[in-house]
C-alpha positions in Angstrom: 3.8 -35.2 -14.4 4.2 -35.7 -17.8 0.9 -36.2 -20.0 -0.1 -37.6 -23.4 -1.4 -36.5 -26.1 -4.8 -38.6 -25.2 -4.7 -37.1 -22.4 -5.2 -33.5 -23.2 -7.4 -34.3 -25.8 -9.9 -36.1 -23.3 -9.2 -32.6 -21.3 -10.6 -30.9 -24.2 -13.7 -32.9 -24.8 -14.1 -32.8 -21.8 -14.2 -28.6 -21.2 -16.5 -28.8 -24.5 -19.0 -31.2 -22.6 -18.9 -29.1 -20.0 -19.8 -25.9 -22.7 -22.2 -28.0 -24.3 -24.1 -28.8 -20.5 -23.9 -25.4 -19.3 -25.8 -24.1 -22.4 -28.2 -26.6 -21.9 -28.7 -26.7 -18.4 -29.4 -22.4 -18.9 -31.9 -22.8 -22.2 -33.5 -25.4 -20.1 -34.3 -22.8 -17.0 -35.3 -20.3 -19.7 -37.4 -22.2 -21.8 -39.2 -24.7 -19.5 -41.3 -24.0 -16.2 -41.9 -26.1 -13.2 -40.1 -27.4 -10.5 -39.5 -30.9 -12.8 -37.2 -28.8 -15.4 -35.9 -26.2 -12.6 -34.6 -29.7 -11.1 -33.7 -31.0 -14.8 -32.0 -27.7 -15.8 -29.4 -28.3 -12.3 -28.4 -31.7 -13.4 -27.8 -30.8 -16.7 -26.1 -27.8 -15.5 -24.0 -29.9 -12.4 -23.3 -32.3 -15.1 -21.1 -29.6 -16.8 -19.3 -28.2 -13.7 -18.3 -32.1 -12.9 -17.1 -32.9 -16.6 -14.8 -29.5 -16.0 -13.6 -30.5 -12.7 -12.5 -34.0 -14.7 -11.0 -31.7 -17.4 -8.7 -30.7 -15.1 -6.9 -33.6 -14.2 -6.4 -34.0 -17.7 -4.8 -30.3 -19.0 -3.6 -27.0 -17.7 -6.3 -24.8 -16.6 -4.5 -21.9 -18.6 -5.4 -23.6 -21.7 -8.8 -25.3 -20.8 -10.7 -22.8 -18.7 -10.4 -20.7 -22.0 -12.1 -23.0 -23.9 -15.1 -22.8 -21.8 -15.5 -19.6 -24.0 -17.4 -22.0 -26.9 -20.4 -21.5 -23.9 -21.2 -17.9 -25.7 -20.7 -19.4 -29.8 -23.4 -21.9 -28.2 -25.8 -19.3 -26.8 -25.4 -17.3 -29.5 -26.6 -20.2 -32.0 -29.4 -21.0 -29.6 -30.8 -17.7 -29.4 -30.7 -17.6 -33.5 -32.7 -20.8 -33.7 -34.8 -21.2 -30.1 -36.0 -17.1 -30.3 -34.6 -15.6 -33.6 -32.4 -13.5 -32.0 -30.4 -11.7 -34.9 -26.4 -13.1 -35.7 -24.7 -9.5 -36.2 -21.4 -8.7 -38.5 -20.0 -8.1 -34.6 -21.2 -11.4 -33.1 -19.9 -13.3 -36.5 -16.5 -11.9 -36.1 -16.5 -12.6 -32.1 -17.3 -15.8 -33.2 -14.8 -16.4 -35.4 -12.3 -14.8 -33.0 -13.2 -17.7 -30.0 -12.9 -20.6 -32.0 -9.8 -19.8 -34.2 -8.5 -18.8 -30.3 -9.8 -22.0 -29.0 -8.3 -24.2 -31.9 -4.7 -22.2 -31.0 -5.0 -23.1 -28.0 -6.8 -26.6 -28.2 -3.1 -27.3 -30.5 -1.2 -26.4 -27.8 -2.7 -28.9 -25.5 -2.6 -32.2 -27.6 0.9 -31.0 -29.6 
């Protein structure tokens, strides 16, 4: 089966929707209480498993289920801003490390 280069680029956006939703979905549970966000906080959070299920039809899951690994630059942005939680040398530098091996990897996928 021969893709496009649309094709693993919609793969892409879509594994970062699916980042971006997961992160939400979890801030959501631990910010909010009730059953209305609890409820909320599972769509949000089903919303991202379905956008990675569509990422797959549109890449290799060697190269997309690692970019799922923006999830913790996410979290780790959250926490700074939602409840000050401190940005570390180590974290910066793990940071760093995920995206410039997402990019590698992100190039692979729509080269």
């Amino acid at each position: 089966m021969e893709r496009t280069r649309h094709a693993g680029g919609m793969g892409i956006l879509l594994m970062l929707a699916c980042s971006c939703c997961l992160c939400a979905g979890q801030f959501i549970w631990k910010c909010l209480g009730g059953m209305l966000p609890l409820f909320f906080g599972f769509a949000v959070y089903g919303a991202g498993a379905l956008a990675m299920l569509a990422a797959y039809r549109f890449g290799s899951v060697s190269t997309l289920q690692p970019i799922n690994s923006v999830s913790y630059v996410i979290s780790a942005i959250l926490g700074y801003f939602a409840f000050h939680e401190p940005i570390t040398v180590g974290k910066i530098l793990g940071i760093f490390l995920i995206v410039a091996g997402v990019v590698l990897l992100a190039r692979g996928e729509v080269a």
